[in-house]
N, C-alpha and C positions, 0 to 999 in steps of 0.2 A: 443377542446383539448387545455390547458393551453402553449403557446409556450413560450418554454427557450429562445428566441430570447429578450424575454422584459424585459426590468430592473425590481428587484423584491425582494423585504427585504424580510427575511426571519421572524415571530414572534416566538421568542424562548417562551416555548418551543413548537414544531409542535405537534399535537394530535397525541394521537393513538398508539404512538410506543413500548409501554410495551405490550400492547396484543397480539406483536408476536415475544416476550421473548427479546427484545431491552432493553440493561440498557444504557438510554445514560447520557453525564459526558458532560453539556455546561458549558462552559470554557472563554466564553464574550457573552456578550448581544447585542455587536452591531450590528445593521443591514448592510448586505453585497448586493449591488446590482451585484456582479456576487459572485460566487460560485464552489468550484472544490470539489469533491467527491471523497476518496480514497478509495478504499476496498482491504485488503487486509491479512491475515491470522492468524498473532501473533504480541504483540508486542514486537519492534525493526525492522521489515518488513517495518513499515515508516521513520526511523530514519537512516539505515545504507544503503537506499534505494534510497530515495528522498526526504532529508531532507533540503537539499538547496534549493531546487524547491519549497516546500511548506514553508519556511522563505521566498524567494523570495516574492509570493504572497500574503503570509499574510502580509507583508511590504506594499504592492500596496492595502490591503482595502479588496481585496477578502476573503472569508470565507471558512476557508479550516476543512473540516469535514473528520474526518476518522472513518472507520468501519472498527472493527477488528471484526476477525470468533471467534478466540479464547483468550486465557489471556497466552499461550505459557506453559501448566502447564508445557511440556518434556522438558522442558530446562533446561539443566546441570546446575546448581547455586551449587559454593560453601555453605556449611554449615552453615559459619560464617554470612554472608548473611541474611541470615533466621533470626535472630533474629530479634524479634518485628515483624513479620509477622506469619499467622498463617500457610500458605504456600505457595510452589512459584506460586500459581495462584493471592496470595495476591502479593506479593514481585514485581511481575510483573505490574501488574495490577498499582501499585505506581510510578514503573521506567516509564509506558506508558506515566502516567497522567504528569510526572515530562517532560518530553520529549516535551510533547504537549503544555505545558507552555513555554518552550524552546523555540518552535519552534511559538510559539501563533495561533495557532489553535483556531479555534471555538469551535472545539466540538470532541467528541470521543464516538463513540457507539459499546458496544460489543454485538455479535450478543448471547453469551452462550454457543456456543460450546466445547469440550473440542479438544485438541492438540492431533493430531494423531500420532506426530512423523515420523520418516524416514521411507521409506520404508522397510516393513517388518518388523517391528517393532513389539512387540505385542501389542500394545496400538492403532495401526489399528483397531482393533476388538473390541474396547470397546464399546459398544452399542449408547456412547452419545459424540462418537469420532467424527469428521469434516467427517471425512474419509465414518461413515453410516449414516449421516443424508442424508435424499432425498434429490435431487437436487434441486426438485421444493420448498424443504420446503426455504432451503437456498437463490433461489432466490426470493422468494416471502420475504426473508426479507430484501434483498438489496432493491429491488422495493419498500416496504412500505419505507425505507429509502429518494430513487429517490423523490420520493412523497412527503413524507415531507420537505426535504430540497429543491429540486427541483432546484439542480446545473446546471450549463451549459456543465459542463465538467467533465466526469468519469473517471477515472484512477485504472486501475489491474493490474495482472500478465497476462504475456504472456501465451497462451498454455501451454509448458513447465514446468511455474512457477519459469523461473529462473535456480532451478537445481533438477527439478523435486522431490522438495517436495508433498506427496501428497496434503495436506490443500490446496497450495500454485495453486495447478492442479484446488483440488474444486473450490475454490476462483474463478478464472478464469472464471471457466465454469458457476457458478452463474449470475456474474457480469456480464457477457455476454448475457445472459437470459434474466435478469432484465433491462438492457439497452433497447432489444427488448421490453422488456413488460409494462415497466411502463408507458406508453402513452395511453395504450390500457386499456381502461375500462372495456372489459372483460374479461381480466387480474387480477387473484386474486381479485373479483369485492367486495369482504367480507371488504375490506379494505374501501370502502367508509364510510362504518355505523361509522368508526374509524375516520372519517376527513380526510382522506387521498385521493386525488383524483389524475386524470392521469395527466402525467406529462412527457416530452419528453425530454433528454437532447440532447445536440446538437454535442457535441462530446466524442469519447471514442478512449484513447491512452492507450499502454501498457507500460512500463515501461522495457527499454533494456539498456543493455552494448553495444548490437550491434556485430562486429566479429573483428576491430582492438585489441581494448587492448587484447582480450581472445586469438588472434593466437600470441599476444606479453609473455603473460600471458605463456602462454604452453610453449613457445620454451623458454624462461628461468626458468623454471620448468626442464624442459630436459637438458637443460646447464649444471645444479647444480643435475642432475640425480634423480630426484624427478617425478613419477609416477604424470603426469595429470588424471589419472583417479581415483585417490584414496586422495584428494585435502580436505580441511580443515581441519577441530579440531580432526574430528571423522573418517577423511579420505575415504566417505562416498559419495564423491563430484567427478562425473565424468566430467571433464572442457571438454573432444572429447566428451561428448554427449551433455553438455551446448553448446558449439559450434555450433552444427551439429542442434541443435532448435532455436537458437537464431535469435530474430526479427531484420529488420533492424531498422536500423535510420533515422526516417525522419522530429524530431526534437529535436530541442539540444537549451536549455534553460540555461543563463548564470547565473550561481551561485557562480561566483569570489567573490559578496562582500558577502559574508553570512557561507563562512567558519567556521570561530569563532563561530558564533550559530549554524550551524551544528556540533561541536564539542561539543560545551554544552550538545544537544542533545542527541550523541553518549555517552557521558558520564554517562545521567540519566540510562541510560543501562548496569548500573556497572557490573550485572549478566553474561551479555552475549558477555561480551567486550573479556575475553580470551585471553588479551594480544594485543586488536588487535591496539587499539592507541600505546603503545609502538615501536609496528612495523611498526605504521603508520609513526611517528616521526623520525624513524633510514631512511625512506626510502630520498634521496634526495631532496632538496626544490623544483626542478624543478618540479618534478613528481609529488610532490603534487598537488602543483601548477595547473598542465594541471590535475589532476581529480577533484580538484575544481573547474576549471571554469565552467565546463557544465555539465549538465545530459540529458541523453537521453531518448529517448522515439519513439514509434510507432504508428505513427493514423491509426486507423481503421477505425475509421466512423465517416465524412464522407472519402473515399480512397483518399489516397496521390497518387498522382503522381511522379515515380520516375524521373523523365524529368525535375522536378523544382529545386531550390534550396531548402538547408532545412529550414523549419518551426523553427521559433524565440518565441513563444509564444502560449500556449495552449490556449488561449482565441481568439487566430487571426483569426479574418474575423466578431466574433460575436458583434450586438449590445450590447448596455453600455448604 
């Protein structure tokens, strides 16, 4: 079995990835001897997410590839928007690529799913929603993914998903799947005939707030007499139930200089912004300030030890 432990360029483009419905968008040619692997469910999910973390790393040489499930068709987009696209799966799909250059990314692969929307939603039910594809189909395409990029390090959503978007739930449970499976040759074995062989990464974190800012978060929510349970655009957002899932933190990766490009980023997102740089700007420098320096995160595997101090780098401990 191929071990992530060894340095290892990657040849753009890897075989094999259209034959299980992958359109992917490479975005540099250069070869990256380590590599982080995002997946994660629509785009803006890596941008208003972990957008410093992944400018961090693509500054240091590393190849940061994201996989998206969907192209985010259920998102609110003004009308005006739309022009020169043919719809917001298009309109999307631009602000991703635009983002990804922002942030210089290697690459961006949609898996073709369509956006299943909030819970309850009727768009759940669409037959070629995130929501009803099989699990197995989903992760057998991260895995063909794992495979051909063949990163060191995975990155998704928490259980949860954050705030318990469904997509955002599947995601998880895919990524999770595929982590286990793509090492294992009798794993989706249809994938060899493709070029794609087993391949082990060597770490998988999930992406957290953690439970400071959220219990800061709610009790001035309650100050200003605003319902935590009923919390963003669409009010839609229960923060006591993000709380009560939320992973801890067992690393915190400093993203102070990379602000400004995480801002570019957030912007190419003009669609799904809603005001929210505006609000970002009114809020005090300090405050910025302390959410820019760090993003956090949760290792899974291999398990942290809560006894230690916290992890500085998702790449820590791996050969280079």
């Amino acid at each position: 079995m191929p071990s992530s432990m060894l340095n290892t360029a990657v040849e753009h483009p890897p075989p094999g990835l259209q034959a299980f419905g992958i359109e992917s968008h490479w975005l540099t040619q250069r070869p990256a001897q380590r590599r982080l692997l995002i997946v994660y469910a629509h785009p803006d999910d890596e941008s208003f997410g972990n957008a410093g973390t992944i400018a961090r790393y693509a500054s240091e040489g590393v190849g940061v590839d994201y996989a998206c499930a969907t192209r985010g068709e259920c998102g609110t987009v003004a009308p005006a928007l739309l022009q020169g696209y043919a719809d917001i799966a298009s309109l999307r799909t631009a602000e991703l690529n635009c983002a990804a250059r922002a942030l210089d990314m290697a690459s961006v692969h949609f898996l073709g799913h369509l956006d299943s929307g909030m819970p309850g939603a009727p768009e759940n039910q669409h037959p070629c929603a995130l929501e009803q594809a099989p699990l197995e189909q989903v992760a057998g395409q991260i895995t063909a993914l794992i495979r051909a990029l063949r990163p060191q390090v995975v990155l998704t959503f928490p259980p949860y998903g954050g705030y318990g978007h469904p997509d955002h739930i599947k995601v998880h449970h895919a990524a999770v799947a595929a982590f286990a499976a793509s090492g294992d040759g009798a794993r989706f074995p249809e994938q060899a005939a493709a070029g794609l062989v087993p391949w082990s990464a060597s770490k998988l974190y999930y992406s957290t707030l953690g439970t400071a800012w959220l219990r800061t978060g709610i009790a001035l929510l309650r100050l200003v007499r605003r319902d935590p349970r009923r919390f963003g655009q669409n009010h839609d957002v229960d923060l006591l139930r993000v709380l009560e899932e939320a992973t801890p933190v067992t690393t915190s990766i400093n993203t102070k200089a990379f602000g400004t490009q995480k801002q570019r980023a957030w912007r190419c997102h003009r669609s799904q912004l809603g005001g929210m740089e505006q609000r970002w700007l009114r809020l005090p420098a300090v405050v910025r300030r302390v959410f820019e320096s760090d993003e956090h995160f949760t290792r899974v595997s291999p398990p942290w030890d809560n006894h230690r101090p916290l992890e500085r780098d998702l790449f820590a401990g791996l050969e280079t």
